[in-house]
N, C-alpha and C positions, 0 to 999 in steps of 0.2 A: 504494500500500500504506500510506503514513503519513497519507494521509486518509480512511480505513474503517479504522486506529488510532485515530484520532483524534477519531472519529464512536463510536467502540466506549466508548471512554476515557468524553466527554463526556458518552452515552446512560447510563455508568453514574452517573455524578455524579450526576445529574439523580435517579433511581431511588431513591440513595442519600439526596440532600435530599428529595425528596417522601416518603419510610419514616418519617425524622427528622420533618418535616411532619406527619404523619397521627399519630406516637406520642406528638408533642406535645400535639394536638388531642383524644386522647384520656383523655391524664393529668388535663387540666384544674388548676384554682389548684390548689397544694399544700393547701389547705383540704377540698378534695372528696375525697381519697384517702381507699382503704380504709386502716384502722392509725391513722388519726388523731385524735386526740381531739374530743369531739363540744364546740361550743360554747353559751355558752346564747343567742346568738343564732341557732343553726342549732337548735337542741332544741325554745324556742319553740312552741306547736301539738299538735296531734292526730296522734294516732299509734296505728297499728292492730297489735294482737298477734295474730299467728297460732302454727298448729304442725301441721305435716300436711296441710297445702292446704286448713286452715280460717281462717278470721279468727273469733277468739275475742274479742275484746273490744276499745275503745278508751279509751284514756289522753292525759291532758293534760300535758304537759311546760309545765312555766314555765321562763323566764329565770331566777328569782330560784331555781333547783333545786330545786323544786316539784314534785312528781307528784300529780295528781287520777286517779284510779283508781276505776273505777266497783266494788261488787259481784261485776259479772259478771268482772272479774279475778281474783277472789282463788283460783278455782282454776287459771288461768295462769301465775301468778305466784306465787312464793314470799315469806313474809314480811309483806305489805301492806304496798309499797313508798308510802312518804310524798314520798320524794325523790330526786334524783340527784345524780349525779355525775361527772366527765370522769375517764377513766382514760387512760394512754399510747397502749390500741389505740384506743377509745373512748369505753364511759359503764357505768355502771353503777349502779341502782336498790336504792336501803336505804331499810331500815325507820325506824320511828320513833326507835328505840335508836339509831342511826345503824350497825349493820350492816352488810354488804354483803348484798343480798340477792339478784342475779343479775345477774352482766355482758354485755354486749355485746358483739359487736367489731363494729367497722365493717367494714362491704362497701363499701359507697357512701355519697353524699349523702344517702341515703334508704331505704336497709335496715342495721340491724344486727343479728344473729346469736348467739344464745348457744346451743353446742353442752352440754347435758346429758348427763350419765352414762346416761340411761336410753336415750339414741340420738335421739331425738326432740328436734331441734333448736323454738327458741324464735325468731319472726322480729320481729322492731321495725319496722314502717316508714311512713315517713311520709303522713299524709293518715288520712281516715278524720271520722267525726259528732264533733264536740266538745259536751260535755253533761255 
């Protein structure tokens, strides 16, 4: 009886470390968390806007807090966002005035999110034609 306890016990450890295991693998660097602020080495690049299961348009994020914004943005975006900026959850795009002109939050490494009053969320995400 005290060794099928004991086999019971250690099957649970085990189960217990591998859960630990896998949610650790999942978290990834504390850098890639949703909530985190975006860096300008992670912003860096091309990045596609969508809204409604369309891609509407692609933007260029600089290091130096730079937004390149085609045309075809400016009715996705509010403002005509010149630049950005890192906020507590993520980033967030202002105008020339330096403004705020629509925030993000972060989901991922590679999507961010700005929920709008009209319902129709606004998505950020990485990749897409630089140009």
């Amino acid at each position: 009886m005290k060794a099928s306890m004991i086999a019971a016990g250690l099957a649970g450890a085990g189960l217990l470390a591998a859960a630990g295991f896998a949610a650790a693998q999942e978290a990834g660097p504390p850098d890639h968390e949703a909530g985190v602020p975006l860096t300008p080495a992670e912003a860096a690049g091309a990045w596609t806007v969508s809204s409604a299961g369309r891609d509407l348009c692609t933007l260029t994020l600089g290091a130096a807090h730079t937004v390149r914004a085609p045309r075809t943005c400016a009715d996705a975006l509010p403002g005509n966002p010149t630049a950005w900026q890192p906020t507590r959850d993520g980033m967030q795009l202002t105008g020339a005035d330096g403004q705020g002109a629509i925030a993000f939050h972060r989901w991922s490494n590679s999507l961010f999110v700005s929920h709008r009053s009209s319902g129709v969320d606004i998505q950020l995400r990485r990749g897409g034609r630089e140009g």
